[in-house]
C-alpha positions in Angstrom: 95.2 55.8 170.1 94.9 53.7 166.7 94.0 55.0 163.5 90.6 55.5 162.3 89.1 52.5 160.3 88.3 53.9 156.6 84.8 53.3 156.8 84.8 55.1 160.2 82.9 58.6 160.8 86.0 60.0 161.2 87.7 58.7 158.9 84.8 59.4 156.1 84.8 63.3 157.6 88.1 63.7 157.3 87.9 62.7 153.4 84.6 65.5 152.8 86.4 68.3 154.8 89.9 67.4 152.1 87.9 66.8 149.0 87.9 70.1 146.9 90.1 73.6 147.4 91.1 74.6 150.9 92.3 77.8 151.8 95.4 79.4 150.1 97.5 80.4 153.5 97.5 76.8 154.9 99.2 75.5 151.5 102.6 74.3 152.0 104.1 74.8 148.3 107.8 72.8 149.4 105.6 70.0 151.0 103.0 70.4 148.4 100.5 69.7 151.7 97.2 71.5 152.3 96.3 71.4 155.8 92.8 72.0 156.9 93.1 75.0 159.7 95.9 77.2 161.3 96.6 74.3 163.9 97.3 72.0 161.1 99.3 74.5 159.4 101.0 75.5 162.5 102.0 71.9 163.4 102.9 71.1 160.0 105.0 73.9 160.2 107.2 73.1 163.0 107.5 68.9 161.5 111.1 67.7 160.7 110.2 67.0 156.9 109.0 70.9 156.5 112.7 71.7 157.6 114.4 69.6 155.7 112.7 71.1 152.8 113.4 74.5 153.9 117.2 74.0 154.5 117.0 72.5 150.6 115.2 75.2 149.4 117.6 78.3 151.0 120.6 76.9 149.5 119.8 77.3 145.9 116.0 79.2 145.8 115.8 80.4 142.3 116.4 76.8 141.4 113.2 75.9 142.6 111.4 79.0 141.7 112.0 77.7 138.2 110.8 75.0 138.7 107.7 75.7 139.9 107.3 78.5 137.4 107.8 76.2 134.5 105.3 73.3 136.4 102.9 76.4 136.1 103.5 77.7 133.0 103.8 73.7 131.1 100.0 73.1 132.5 98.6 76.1 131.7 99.4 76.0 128.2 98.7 72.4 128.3 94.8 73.1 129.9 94.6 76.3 127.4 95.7 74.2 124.4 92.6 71.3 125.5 90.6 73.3 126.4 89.8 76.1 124.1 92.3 75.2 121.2 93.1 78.3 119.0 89.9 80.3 120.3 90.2 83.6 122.0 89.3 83.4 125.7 89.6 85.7 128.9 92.5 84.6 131.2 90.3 85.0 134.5 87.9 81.7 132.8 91.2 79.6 132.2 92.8 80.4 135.6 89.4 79.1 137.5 89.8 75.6 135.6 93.4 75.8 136.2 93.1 76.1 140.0 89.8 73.9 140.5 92.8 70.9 140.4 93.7 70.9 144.2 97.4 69.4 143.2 98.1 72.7 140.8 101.0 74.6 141.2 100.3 78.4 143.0 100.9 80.8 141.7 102.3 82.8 144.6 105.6 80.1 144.0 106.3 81.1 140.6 108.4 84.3 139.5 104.7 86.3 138.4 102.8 87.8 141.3 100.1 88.3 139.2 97.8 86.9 136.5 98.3 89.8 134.4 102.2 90.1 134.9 101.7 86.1 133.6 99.6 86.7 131.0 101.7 89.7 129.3 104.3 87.7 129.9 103.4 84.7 127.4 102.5 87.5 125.0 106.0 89.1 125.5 107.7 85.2 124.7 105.1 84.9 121.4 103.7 81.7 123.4 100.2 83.1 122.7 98.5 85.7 121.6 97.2 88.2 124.0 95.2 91.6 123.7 93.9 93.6 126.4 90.2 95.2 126.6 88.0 97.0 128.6 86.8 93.4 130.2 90.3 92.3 130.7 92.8 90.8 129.0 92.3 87.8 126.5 94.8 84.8 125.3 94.6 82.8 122.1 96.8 79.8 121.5 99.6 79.8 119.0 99.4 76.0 117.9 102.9 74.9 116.5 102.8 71.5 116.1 104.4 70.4 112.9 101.7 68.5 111.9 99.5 71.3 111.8 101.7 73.8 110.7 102.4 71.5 107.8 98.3 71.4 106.8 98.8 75.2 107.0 101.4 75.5 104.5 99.6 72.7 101.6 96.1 74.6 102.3 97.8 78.3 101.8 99.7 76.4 98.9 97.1 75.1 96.8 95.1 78.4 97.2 97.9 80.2 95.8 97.8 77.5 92.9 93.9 78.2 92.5 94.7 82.0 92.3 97.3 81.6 90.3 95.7 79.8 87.5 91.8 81.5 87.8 94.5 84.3 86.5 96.3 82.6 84.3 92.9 81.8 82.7 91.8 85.6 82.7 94.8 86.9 81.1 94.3 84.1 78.2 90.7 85.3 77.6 91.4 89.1 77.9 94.5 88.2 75.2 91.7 86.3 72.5 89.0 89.3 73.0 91.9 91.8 72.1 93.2 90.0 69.1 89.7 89.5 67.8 89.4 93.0 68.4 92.7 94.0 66.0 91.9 93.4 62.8 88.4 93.6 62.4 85.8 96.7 61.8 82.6 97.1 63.0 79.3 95.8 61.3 77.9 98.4 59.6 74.0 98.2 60.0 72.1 99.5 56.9 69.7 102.6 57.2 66.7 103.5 55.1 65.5 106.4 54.1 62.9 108.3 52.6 63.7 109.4 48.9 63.5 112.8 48.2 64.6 115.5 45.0 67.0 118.4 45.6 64.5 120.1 42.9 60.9 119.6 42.5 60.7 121.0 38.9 63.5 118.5 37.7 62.1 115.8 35.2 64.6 112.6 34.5 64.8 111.0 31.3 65.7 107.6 30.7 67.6 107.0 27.3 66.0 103.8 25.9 67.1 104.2 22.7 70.3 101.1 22.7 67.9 99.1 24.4 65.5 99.8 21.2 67.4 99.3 18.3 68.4 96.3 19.8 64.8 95.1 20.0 63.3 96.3 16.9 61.8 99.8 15.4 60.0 101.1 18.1 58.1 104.3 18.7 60.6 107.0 21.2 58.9 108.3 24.2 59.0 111.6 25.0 58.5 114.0 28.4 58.0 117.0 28.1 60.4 119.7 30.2 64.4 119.4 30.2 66.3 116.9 29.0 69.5 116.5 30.6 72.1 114.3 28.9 75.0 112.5 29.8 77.0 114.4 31.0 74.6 115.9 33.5 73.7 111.7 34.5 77.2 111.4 35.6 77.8 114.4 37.3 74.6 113.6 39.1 75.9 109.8 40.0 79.4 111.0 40.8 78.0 113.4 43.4 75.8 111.3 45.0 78.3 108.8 45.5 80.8 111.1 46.5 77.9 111.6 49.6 77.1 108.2 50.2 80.6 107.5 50.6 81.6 110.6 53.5 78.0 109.4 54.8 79.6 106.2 55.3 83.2 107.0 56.2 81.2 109.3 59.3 79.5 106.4 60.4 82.2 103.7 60.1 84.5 106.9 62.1 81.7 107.0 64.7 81.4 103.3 65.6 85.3 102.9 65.4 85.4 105.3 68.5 82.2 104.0 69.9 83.7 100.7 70.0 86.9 102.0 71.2 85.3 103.6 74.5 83.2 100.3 75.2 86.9 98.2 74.8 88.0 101.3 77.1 85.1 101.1 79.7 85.0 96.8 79.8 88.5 97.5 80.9 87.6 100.3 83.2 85.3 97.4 84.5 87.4 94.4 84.6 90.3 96.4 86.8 87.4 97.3 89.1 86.2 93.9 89.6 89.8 92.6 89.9 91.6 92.3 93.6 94.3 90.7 94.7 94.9 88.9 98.2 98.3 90.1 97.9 99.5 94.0 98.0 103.5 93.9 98.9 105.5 96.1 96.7 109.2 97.5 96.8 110.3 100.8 98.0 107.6 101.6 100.4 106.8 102.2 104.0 105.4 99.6 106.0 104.8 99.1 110.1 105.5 96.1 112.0 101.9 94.8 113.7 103.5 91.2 114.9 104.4 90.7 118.6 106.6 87.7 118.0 109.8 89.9 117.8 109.4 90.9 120.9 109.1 94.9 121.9 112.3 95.9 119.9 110.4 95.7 116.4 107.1 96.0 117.5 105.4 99.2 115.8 108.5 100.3 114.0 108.2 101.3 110.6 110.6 99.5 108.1 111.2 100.1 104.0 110.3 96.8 101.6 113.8 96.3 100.2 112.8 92.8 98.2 109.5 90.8 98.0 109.4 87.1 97.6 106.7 84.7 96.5 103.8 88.2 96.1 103.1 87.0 100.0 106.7 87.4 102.1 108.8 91.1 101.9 112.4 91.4 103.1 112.3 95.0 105.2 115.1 97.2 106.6 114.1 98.7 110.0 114.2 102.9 110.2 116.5 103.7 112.7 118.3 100.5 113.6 119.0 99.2 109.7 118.2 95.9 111.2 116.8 93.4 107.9 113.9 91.1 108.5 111.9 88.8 106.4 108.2 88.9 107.2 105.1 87.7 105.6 102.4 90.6 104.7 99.8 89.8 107.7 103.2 90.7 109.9 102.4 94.6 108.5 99.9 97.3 107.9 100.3 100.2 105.4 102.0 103.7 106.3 99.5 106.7 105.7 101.5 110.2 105.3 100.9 113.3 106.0 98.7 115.8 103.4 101.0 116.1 100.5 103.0 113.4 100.3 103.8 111.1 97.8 102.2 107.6 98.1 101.8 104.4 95.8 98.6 102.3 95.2 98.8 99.0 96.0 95.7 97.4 95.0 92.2 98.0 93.2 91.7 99.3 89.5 94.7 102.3 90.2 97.4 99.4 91.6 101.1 100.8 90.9 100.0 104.0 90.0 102.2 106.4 91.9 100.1 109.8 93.6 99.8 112.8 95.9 97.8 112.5 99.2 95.1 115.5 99.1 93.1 114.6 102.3 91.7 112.2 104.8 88.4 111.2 105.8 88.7 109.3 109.3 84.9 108.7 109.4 85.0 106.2 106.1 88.5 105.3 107.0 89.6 106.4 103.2 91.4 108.9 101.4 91.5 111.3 98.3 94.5 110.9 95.7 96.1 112.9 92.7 97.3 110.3 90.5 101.2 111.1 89.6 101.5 108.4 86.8 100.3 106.3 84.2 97.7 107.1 81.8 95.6 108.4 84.2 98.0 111.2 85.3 96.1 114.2 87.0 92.7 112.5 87.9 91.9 113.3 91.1 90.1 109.9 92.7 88.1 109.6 96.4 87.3 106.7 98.2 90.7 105.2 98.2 90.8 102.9 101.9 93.6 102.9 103.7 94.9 99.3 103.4 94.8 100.2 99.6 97.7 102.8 99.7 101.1 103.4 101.5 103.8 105.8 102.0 106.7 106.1 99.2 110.2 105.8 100.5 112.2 109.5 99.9 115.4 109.0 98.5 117.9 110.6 100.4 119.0 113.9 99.7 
């Protein structure tokens, strides 16, 4: 019997019963053939080409189990990298596009026998990044094209260079206010007041009597009560001025130290207000958050030996003594138990050395006794977590 004509029936029924996914079980992976039924399968089963393959396959099967695998693992990075770029997706939504092609590699040929064995696995090789949840477990693409990684580096680059003079241009302006602060006092605003006698009863004279001759004969004037004379005048002046001048030595004291605690509380202020992107300091105790090391680093708590460039630390691993160089979004801050002694690393108390007192886990923050500086023996509160870290111990 010939074959069916294309625009046959049978021919056109055969094409809508192969067009989409057929069942798993009847999937020839060797042959790469999906047969329709069991009696397809069966036949194809017991054909001369499915032998051959069979014969190639058992003298060397983990060659082709690599192969497969890396068919598999190539186009599902490929589809997840098209697809959904950088964004944070479930596996389960990428698998259903990857297997809605019916000339996909299964999954059942590769060395995972499971999504999730697959999935941890690419998170295990630092091909993406993958976190699990309640729902499931999610991937995110790790793009490292050079092209891209190169528009990283000039964008992280020039906002360094925009931090780096915005503080350039602070310290300048703090530097003027506190030279124009140096040498120069305090206005000194005058105050009036009401005059007043220290004795009712006492009558002042004014001597006329050079201004008289000068002018001509003149008639004296007199008032009647005590006349004081010279003498008395000057003591008089002498001991008002001697007043005027504490009165004005208090004030000019009281607006010198005035002054002095607003210069002390703008500063106050300004450290406040100040933050840095960067916190990495030397001798302190850091953990290692990043998964691209694999499982031997991941967690462990390391010492900043060296940092480079405010942004990268060179670490020594507790235990191992293994050295690593790793930029600060690769760790997290070490809190310590009650007690122990711990360094600021950012906010208006940065590199001030202090003692943990306590913990509050519901604000995620912590109380300090600062050790050093001027500030030695405040006790502060509120201090978050990212903002502090362990100190190393020297040995004993």
């Amino acid at each position: 019997m010939g074959k069916a004509d294309f625009f046959s029936p049978k021919a056109i029924g055969n094409r809508i019963k192969a067009k989409g996914l057929q069942k798993l079980r009847w999937y020839c992976q060797m042959c790469q053939k999906q047969c329709r039924d069991e009696n397809g399968f069966k036949c194809h089963c017991m054909a001369e080409s499915h032998q051959r393959q069979l014969l190639l396959a058992s003298e060397d099967p983990n060659q082709f189990m690599d192969l497969f695998s890396t068919e598999f693992k190539d186009d599902f990075l490929d589809l997840l990298r098209r697809r959904f770029g950088t964004k944070r997706v479930h596996n389960n939504i990428i698998y259903n596009e990857y297997i809605s092609d019916r000339e996909h590699v299964h999954m059942n040929s590769t060395q995972w026998e499971t999504l999730t064995d697959f999935t941890k696995w690419l998170g295990k090789e630092g091909l993406a990044k993958v976190d699990e949840t309640p729902k499931g477990w999610y991937v995110q693409y790790i793009d490292r094209d050079p092209e891209t990684i190169r528009r990283q580096e000039e964008s992280e680059k020039k906002t360094k260079q925009d931090l780096d003079d915005a503080e350039r241009a602070a310290k300048f302006i703090e530097e003027q206010v506190r030279r124009g602060l140096e040498g120069k006092e305090p206005e000194e605003t005058p105050v009036y007041t009401e005059l007043k006698r220290e004795n009712e009863d006492e009558k002042v004279v004014f001597n006329l009597g050079a201004c008289s001759s000068a002018a001509g004969p003149s008639k004296p004037s007199t008032v009647k009560g005590p006349v004081k004379g010279p003498s008395a005048l000057a003591a008089a002046a002498a001991s008002a001025k001697r007043k005027e001048l504490s009165s004005s030595s208090e004030s000019k004291e009281k607006k010198k130290r005035s002054a002095l605690d607003e210069i002390m509380e703008m500063e106050e202020q300004k450290r406040k207000s100040v933050r840095n992107d960067y916190w990495l300091q030397p001798n302190i105790v850091v953990k290692v958050v990043t998964k691209k090391l694999g499982e031997k680093y991941h967690k462990k708590k390391a010492v900043i030996r060296e940092v480079r460039d405010k942004y990268t630390a060179v670490v020594r691993i507790i235990g191992s003594g293994d050295k690593l160089k790793l930029d600060q979004s690769h760790l997290e801050t070490v809190i310590p138990a009650v007690g122990r002694r711990v360094l600021v690393l950012n906010g208006q108390y940065r590199d001030t050395e202090a003692v943990l007192e306590g913990i509050d886990e519901k604000k995620f923050c912590a109380v300090l006794m600062l050790d050093s500086g001027r500030m030695k023996g405040r006790r502060v509160e509120g201090i978050a977590y990212e903002d502090f870290s362990k100190l190393d111990s020297p040995p004993a």
